[in-house]
Each structure stands twice: as structure tokens, then as C-alpha cells.
C-alpha positions in Angstrom: -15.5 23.8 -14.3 -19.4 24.3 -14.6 -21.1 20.9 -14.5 -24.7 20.6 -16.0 -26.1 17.1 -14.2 -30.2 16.5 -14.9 -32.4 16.2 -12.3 -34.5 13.1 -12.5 -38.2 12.2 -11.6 -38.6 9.5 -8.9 -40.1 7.3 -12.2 -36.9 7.3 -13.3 -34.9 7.1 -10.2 -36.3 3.9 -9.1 -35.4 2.1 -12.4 -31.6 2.2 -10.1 -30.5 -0.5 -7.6 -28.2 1.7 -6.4 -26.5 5.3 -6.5 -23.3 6.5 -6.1 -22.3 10.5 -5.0 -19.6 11.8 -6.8 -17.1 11.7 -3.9 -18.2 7.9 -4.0 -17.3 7.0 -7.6 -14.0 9.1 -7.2 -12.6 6.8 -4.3 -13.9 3.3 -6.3 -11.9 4.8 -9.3 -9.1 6.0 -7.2 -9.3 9.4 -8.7 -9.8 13.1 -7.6 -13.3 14.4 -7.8 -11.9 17.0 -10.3 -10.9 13.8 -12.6 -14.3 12.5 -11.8 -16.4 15.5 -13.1 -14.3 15.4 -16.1 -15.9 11.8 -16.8 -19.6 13.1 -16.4 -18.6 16.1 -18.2 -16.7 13.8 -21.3 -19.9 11.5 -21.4 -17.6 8.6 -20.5 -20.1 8.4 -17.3 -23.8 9.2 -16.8 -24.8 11.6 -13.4 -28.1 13.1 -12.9 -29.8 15.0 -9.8 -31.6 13.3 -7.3 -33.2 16.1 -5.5 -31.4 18.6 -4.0 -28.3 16.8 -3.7 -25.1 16.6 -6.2 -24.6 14.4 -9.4 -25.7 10.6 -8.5 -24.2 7.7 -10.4 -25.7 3.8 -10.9 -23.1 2.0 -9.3 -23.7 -1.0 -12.0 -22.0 1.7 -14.2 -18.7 1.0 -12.7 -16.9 -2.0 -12.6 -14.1 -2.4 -9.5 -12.2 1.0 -10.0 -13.5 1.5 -13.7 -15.9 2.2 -16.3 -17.7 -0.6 -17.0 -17.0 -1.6 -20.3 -19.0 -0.5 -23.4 -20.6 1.9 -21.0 -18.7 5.0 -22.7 -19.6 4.2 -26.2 -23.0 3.1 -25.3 -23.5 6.6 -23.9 -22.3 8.5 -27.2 -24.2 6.9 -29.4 -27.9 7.4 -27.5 -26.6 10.7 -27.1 -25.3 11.3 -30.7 -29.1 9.8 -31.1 -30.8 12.7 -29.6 -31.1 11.5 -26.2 -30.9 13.6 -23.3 -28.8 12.5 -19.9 -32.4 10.8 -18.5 -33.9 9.6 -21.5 -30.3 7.5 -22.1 -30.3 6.5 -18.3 -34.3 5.7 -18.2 -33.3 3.3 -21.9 -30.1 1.9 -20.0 -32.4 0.5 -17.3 -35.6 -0.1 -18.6 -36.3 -4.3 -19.5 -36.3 -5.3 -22.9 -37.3 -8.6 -23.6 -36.1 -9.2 -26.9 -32.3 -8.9 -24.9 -33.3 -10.0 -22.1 -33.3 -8.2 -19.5 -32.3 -4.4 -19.7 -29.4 -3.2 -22.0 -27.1 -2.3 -18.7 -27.7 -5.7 -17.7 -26.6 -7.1 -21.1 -23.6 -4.6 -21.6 -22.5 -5.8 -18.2 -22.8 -9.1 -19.4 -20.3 -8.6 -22.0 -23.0 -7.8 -24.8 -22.0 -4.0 -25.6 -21.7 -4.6 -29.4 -25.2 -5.6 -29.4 -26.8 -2.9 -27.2 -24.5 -0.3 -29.2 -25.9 -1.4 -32.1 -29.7 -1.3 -31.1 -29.1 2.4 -29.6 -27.4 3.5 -33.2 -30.6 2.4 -35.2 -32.7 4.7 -32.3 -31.3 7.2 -34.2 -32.8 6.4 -37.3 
């Protein structure tokens, strides 16, 4: 299994608290790296490049040994939008008042219907 991951500028990089290596997300999800890759590759999870290095992951993306919820269909939508792997993590993270705070923050706070439905009219 090929997996395309998107290396990121240090811009964007910094927008994240914290990162997560593959091998990482697979033992907080107590799955096999194999199952793991199949999440980046499905869109269920966003990885990019930092460097040289494998596929990173925000950590806020996971929530105890899952995918945070409305993370998945947050992530088809911008990408369904015309978003590429960065641009979707770099709108993910980046503040927006009118939320507030950024739209991870708010689909972590339970608010997914609300974020889903600002990233569907990006795509408009």
C-alpha cells in the first residue's frame, strides 16, 4: 500500500500543539500501523510530512483511542471542496472569530454540525 502524505511548510506546522508519528496514533487507537495507514489513506484522518520524517498527525485529532468525532466528515467535505491535505489542516487550525476559536477547537467541542456546514459552503 503506497501512501501519498503532504509535506508541510513550517507556517503551517506551527498552527499544531502537538504531533503524533504514525506508530503513535496506532498504539492510542490500539490498532496495527497497517490499519492506521488505511485511516490516512480513507480520509477518516489527516497526516502530512514534517520534514524528512513519516506521516505526522495533530493529536487533538484523536480522542482517547478514536477519531475524534465529526473529524471524518469534516475532512470529506473540505476535501470534496477542493482542498488539498494542507489547505484542510491549515483551515482546521487557523482562528476564526465568528466560531470562536478555530474550527478543531469547536468540532472538539461538540460543534461538528456547524463547522461541517461552514466548510460545505467553501465549496461554493
Amino acid at each position: 500500500m503506497t501512501l501519498s502524505v503532504a509535506q508541510i511548510d513550517r507556517e503551517t506546522e506551527q498552527l499544531v500543539d502537538e504531533w503524533l508519528t504514525l506508530p503513535e496514533v496506532a498504539q492510542r487507537m490500539q490498532l496495527s500501523l497497517g490499519r492506521t495507514k488505511q485511516l490516512l489513506k480513507d480520509h477518516k484522518l489527516l497526516g502530512v510530512r514534517r520534514g524528512s520524517g513519516g506521516p505526522h498527525v495533530p493529536a487533538v485529532f484523536l480522542d482517547g483511542n478514536d477519531v475524534t468525532k465529526g473529524l471524518p466528515g469534516t475532512l470529506t467535505v473540505l476535501l470534496d471542496a477542493g482542498y488539498d491535505d494542507v489547505e484542510a489542516l491549515r483551515w482546521l487550525f487557523t482562528p476564526d472569530d465568528s466560531l470562536p476559536g478555530s474550527p478543531i477547537q469547536a468540532i472538539r467541542a461538540g460543534r461538528h454540525t456547524e463547522v461541517k456546514r461552514r466548510a460545505q459552503a467553501l465549496g461554493f
